[in-house]
C-alpha positions as CSV (number, residue, x, y, z in Angstrom):
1,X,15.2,-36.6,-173.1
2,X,13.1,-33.5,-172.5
3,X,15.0,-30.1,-171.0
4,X,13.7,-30.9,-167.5
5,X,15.3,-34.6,-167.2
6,X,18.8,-33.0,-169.1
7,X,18.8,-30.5,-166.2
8,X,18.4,-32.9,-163.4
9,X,20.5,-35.5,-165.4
10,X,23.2,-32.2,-165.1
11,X,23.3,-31.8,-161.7
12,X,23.6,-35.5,-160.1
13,X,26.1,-35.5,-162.9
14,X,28.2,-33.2,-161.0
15,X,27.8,-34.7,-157.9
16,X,30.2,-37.4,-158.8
17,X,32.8,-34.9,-158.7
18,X,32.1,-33.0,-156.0
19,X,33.0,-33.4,-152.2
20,X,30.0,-33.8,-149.6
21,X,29.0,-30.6,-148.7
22,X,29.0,-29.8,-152.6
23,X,26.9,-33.0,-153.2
24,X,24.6,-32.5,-150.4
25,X,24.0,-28.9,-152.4
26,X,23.6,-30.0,-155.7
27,X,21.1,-32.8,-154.4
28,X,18.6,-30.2,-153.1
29,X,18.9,-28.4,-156.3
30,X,18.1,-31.2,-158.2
31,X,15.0,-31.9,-156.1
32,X,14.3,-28.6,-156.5
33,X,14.3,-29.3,-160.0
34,X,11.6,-31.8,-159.3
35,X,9.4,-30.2,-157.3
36,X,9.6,-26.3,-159.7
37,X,7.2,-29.2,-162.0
38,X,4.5,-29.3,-159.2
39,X,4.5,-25.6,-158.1
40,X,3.8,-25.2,-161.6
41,X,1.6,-27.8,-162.4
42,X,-0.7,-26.8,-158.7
43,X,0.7,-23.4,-157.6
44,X,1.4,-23.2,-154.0
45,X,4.8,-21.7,-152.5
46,X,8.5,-23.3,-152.5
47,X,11.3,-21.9,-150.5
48,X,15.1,-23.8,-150.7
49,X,16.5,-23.8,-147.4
50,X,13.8,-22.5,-145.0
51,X,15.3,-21.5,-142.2
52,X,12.2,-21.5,-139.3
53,X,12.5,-20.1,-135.5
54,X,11.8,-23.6,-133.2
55,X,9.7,-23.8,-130.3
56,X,11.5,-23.7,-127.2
57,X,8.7,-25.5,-125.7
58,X,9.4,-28.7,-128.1
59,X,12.6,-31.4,-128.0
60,X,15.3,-31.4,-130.5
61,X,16.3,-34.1,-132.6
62,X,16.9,-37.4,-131.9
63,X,20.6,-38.3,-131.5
64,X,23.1,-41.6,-131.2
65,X,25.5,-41.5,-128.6
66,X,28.9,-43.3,-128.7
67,X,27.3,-46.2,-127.2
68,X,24.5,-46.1,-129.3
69,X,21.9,-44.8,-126.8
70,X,19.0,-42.3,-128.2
71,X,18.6,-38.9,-126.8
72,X,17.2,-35.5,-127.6
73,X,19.4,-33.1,-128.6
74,X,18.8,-29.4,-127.4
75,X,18.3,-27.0,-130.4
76,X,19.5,-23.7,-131.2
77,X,16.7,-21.0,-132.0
78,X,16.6,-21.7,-135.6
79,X,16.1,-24.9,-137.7
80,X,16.5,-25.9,-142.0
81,X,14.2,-27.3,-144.1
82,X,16.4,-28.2,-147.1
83,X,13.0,-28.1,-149.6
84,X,9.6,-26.8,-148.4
85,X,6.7,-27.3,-150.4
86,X,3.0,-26.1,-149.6
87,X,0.5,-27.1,-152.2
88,X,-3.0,-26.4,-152.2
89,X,-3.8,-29.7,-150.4
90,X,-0.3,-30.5,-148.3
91,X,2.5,-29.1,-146.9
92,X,5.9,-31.0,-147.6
93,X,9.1,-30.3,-145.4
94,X,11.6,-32.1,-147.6
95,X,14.8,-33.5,-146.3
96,X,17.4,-34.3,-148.7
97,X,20.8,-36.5,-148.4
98,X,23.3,-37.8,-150.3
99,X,25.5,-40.5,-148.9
100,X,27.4,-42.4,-151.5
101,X,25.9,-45.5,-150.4
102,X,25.3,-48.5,-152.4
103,X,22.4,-49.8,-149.6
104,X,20.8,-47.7,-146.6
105,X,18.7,-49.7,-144.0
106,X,16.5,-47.6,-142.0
107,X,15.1,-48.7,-138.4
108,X,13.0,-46.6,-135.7
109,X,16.4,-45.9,-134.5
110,X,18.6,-45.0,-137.0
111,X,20.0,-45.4,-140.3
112,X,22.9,-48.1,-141.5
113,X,25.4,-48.5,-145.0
114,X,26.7,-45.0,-145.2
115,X,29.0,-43.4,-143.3
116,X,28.8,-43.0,-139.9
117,X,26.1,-40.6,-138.4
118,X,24.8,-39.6,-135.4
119,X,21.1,-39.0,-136.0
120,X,18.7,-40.4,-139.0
121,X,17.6,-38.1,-141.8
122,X,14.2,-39.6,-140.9
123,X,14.3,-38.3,-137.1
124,X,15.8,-34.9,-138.6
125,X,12.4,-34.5,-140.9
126,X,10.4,-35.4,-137.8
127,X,12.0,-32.8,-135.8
128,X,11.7,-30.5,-138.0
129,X,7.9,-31.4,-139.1
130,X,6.8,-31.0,-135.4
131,X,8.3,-27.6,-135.0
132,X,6.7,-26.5,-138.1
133,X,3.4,-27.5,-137.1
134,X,3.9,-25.1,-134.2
135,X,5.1,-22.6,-136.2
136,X,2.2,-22.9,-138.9
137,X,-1.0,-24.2,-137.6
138,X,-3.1,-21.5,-137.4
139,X,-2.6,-21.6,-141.4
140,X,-3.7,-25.7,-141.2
141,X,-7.2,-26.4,-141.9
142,X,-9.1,-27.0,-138.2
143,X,-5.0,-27.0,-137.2
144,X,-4.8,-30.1,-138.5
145,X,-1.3,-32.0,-138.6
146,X,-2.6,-34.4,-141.2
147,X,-1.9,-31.8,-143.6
148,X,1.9,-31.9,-143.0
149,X,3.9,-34.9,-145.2
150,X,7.5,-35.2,-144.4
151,X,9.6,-36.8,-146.9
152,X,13.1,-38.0,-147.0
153,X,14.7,-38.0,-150.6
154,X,17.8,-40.3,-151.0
155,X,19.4,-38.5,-154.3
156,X,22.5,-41.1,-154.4
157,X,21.6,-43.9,-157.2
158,X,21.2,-46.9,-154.2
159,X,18.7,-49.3,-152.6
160,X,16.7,-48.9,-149.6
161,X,15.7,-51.4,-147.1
162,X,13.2,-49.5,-144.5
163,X,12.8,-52.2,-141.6
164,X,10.9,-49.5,-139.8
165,X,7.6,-50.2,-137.9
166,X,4.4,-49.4,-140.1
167,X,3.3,-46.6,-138.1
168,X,6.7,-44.8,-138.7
169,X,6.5,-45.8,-142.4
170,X,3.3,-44.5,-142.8
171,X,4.3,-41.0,-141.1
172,X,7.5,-39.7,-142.7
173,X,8.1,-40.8,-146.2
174,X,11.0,-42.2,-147.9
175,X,12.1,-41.8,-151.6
176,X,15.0,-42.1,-154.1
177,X,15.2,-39.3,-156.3
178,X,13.6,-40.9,-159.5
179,X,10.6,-42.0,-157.5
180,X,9.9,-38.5,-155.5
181,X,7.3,-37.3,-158.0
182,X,5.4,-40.7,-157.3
183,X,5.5,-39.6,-154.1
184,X,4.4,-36.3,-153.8
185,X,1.3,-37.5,-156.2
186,X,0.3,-39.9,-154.7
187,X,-0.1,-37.6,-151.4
188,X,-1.5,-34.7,-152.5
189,X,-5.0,-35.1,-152.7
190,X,-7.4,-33.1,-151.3
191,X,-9.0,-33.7,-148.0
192,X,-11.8,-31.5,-146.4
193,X,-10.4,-28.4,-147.0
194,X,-7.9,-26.7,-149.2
195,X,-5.1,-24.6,-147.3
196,X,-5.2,-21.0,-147.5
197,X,-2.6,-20.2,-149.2
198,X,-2.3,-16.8,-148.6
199,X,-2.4,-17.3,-144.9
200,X,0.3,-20.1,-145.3
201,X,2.3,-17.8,-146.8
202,X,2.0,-14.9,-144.3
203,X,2.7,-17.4,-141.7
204,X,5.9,-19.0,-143.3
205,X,7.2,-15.3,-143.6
206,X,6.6,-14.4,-140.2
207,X,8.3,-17.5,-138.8
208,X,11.0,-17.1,-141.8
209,X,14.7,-16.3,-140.6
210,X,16.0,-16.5,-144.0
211,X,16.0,-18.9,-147.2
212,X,18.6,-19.3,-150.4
213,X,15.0,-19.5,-152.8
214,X,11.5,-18.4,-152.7
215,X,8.6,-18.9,-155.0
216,X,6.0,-16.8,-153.5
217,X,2.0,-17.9,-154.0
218,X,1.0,-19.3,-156.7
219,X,-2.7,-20.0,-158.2
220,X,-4.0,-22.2,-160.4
């Protein structure tokens, strides 16, 4: 086992014994783990727990009432990322959970076979993917949201059934933990353009209220 897998191997190990706040934490540090490979591998910039200002102009989330009826929830002025990762081709807004679930079904409207929740990790990343376009688009090639590839990482050992429609499929990503390198590989290829990456970064400062990790630019 190389000194990378014992590391990540480490952490989900103590997240057997932790309570959910202190799983939730170690989860993001083991994708972390994960993505430190890429930011090597293709430079770029990697902050843990970007915390953006939102666009007033934009809707919140989308929540579950008691009855099970969707609305938008109004937002504070700030927003999280758990893991952000621009690379020279993509940016990835990376939302991590840990549920202790054995089997998590994801619709278009929510998420079932964890504990009970009022809005989907999947309509979080969404949320927060559209108020980071707003934030960072001038940085995008031609403004471009194609460039943007939310991902939702499961780091629980459990199965996934995604009975969402294709076109929500297709727009924010789904993983487990062992498979989130296949994913981010398998997305970040270049289109047209590169992304600036200096601009990226003086962008994501500017609309930066605070972070617990960042990995400035990096080249390749």
């Amino acid at each position: 086992m190389s000194s990378f897998s014992k590391q990540v191997t480490g952490i989900l190990k103590d997240m057997r014994t932790s309570d959910m706040k202190q799983k939730g934490n170690a989860g993001e540090l083991a994708v972390i783990k994960v993505i430190e490979q890429f930011y090597q591998e293709y430079g770029g910039i990697l902050y843990h727990s970007y915390t953006y200002k939102v666009d007033k102009k934009l809707k919140g989330n989308i929540k579950k009432d008691e009855s099970g009826k969707l609305y938008c929830e109004n937002l504070g002025s700030t927003t999280e990322i758990d893991v952000l990762y621009v690379s020279p081709f993509r940016v990835f807004p990376i939302e991590v959970k840990s549920y202790s679930a054995k089997e998590i079904v994801l619709t278009d409207d929510g998420i079932s076979g964890c504990r009970k929740t009022d809005k989907s990790p999947v309509h979080q990343n969404e949320m927060h993917a559209r108020h980071l376009l707003s934030a960072i688009f001038r940085a995008l090639p031609d403004g471009d949201e194609k460039y943007i590839v939310p991902i939702v990482v499961f780091v629980d050992k459990c199965k996934l059934v995604d009975k969402r429609s294709d076109w929500q499929k297709e727009y924010i990503k789904k993983c487990i933990l062992n498979s989130l390198s296949t994913r981010i590989r398998e997305n970040n290829f270049p289109f047209e353009y590169t992304i600036n990456l200096k601009l990226m970064d003086d962008v994501l400062r500017q609309a930066c209220e605070s972070s617990e990790k960042y990995l400035p630019v990096r080249y390749v």
